[in-house]
C-alpha positions, -999 to 999 in steps of 0.1 A, spaced: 168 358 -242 194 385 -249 185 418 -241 196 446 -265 182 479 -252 167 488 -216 141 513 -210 139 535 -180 111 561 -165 121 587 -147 103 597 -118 105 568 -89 130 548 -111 160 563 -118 151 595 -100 143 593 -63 122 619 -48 137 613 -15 170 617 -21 159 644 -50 192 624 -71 196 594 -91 212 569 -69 251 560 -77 244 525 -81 214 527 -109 245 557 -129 270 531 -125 247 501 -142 234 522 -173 272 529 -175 278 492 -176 250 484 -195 263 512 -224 294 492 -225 284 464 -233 268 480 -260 234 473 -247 214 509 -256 199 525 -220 168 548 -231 144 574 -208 110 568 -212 89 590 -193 63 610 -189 77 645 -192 86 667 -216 127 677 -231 119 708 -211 114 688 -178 142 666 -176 164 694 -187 157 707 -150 167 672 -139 200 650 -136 193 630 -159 200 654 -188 234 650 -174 242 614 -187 242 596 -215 213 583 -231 211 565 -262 176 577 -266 144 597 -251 107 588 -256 91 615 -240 58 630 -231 43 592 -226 54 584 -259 44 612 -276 76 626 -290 106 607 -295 139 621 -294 177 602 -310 208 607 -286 213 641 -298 180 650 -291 167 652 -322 132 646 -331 126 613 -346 89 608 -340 60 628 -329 22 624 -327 1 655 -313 -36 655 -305 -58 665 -329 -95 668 -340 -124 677 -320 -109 665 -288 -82 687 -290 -113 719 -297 -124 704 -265 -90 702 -245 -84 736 -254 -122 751 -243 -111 730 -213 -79 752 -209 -99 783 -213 -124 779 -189 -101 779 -160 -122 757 -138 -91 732 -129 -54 738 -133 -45 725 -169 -7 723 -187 -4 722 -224 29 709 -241 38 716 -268 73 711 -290 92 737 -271 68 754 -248 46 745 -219 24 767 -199 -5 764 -173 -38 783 -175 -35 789 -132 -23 773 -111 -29 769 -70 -18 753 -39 -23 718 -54 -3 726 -81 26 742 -59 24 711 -39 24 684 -68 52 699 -90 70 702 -55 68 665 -49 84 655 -83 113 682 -80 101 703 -107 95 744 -106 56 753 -115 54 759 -156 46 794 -169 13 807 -171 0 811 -211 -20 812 -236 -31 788 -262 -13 806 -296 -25 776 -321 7 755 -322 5 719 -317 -2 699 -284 14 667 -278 2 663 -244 -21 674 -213 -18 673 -181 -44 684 -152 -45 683 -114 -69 675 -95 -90 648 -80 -101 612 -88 -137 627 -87 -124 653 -114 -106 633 -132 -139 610 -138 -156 644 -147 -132 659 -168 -121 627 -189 -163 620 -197 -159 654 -218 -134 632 -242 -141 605 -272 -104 597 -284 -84 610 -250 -72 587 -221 -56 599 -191 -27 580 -167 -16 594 -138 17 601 -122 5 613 -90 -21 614 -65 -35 643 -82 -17 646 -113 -27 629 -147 -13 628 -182 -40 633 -208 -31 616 -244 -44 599 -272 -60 568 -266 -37 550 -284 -8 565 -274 13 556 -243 47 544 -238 45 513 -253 32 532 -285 63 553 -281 85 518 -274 69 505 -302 80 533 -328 115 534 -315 121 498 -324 106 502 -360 133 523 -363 163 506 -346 151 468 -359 152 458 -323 125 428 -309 103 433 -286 121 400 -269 149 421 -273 142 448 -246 134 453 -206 120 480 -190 116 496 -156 86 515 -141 64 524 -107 35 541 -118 3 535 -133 16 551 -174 45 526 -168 20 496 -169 17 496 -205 54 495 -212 60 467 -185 35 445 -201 52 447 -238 85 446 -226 103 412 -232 113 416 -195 93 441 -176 105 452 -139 88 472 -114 108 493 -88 98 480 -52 80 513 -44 57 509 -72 20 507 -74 7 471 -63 -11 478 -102 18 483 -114 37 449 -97 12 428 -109 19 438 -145 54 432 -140 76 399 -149 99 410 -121 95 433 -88 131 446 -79 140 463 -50 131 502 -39 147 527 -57 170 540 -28 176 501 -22 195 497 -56 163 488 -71 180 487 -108 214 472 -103 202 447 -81 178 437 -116 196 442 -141 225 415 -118 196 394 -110 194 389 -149 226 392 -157 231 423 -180 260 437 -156 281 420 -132 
């Protein structure tokens, strides 16, 4: 099988939360992997805002599918693909936003705000090494994605309210809310229309539960070692932990990089 592009999440696979850095080893193998002209793409869960608070922004990519596949963005950063909510769920998600009962984010092209926030909001954005968004209101523009905090309970609540929206979390009590048929894969899926690559073509990494999707169309698809047992089982390949050279010690294992 020869692999022509390699897609990586963000949070828990190239970017530790321990070490708050992306670990030397997984820079030096997208470095290798870009030489030998194999593309190395983000795909993740958060928006162009986001990772510009990040080091990630730093490096080269070759690409950017962001907000869970929602907008898709060329080396430059240009927007090459993009699919907001609409329709009566989006009516709902902003009556939802409104209300102020739990702590909701809207994203939009180039803004994101919250509707309040509290202590479990301090503490989540706090454990992905990310400031608390603005607060704001809904202007009208439009919303590529959601994302709320709160608990599994809520969650179950909140997500009944819903015909056409699905929610995947990225934390204990954080969850991305997004078109039912939208997810990374979606956003994978898109990319490749444009670029001609296979899906045999490509691997990709991930640890959490909107990584799943990805991992299971992927030609190859790796979880990182702290990952989600959910998430391992989807996987072709479990590498190590991410502070353990989780992505180097894959992408040797299957020979992209010596």
């Amino acid at each position: 099988m020869t692999i022509r592009a390699v897609f990586f999440d963000i949070d828990g696979t190239l970017f530790s939360h321990t070490t708050n850095a992306i670990p030397l080893s997984a820079l030096e193998a997208v470095e290798a992997l870009r030489k030998k002209g194999i593309l190395a793409i983000i795909s993740s869960g958060r928006s162009y805002q986001e990772i510009q608070e990040l080091p990630v922004i730093q490096y080269p990519f070759d690409g950017y599918i962001l907000l869970n596949g929602q907008m898709i963005l060329n080396e430059q950063f240009e927007v090459i693909a993009e699919d907001a909510i609409t329709g009566k769920d989006k009516e709902k998600l902003i009556e939802v936003f409104n209300e102020k009962e739990i702590p909701l984010l809207l994203v939009e092209k180039d803004r994101m705000y919250l509707n309040f926030y509290d202590e479990r909001v301090k503490k989540t954005q706090s454990a992905i090494a990310t400031a608390v968004p603005p607060l704001g209101e809904y202007e009208g523009d439009d919303i590529f994605l959601a994302s709320a905090f709160l608990t599994r309970e809520e969650r179950i609540q909140l997500m009944s309210r819903f015909e056409t929206l699905k929610a995947v979390s990225w934390h204990q009590y954080g969850i991305d809310i997004l078109p039912k048929h939208s997810g990374k894969m979606k956003g994978i899926l898109t990319y490749l229309e444009k670029t001609g690559i296979e899906k045999d073509e490509i691997m990709a990494f991930g640890d959490a539960e909107n990584d799943i999707d990805m991992l299971e169309y992927a030609g190859i698809g790796i979880a990182m070692g702290n990952g989600g047992e959910d998430v391992k089982a989807a996987a072709d390949f479990v590498t190590r932990d991410i502070d353990d050279d989780g992505i180097a010690y894959a992408l040797q294992h299957f020979g992209l990089i010596d």
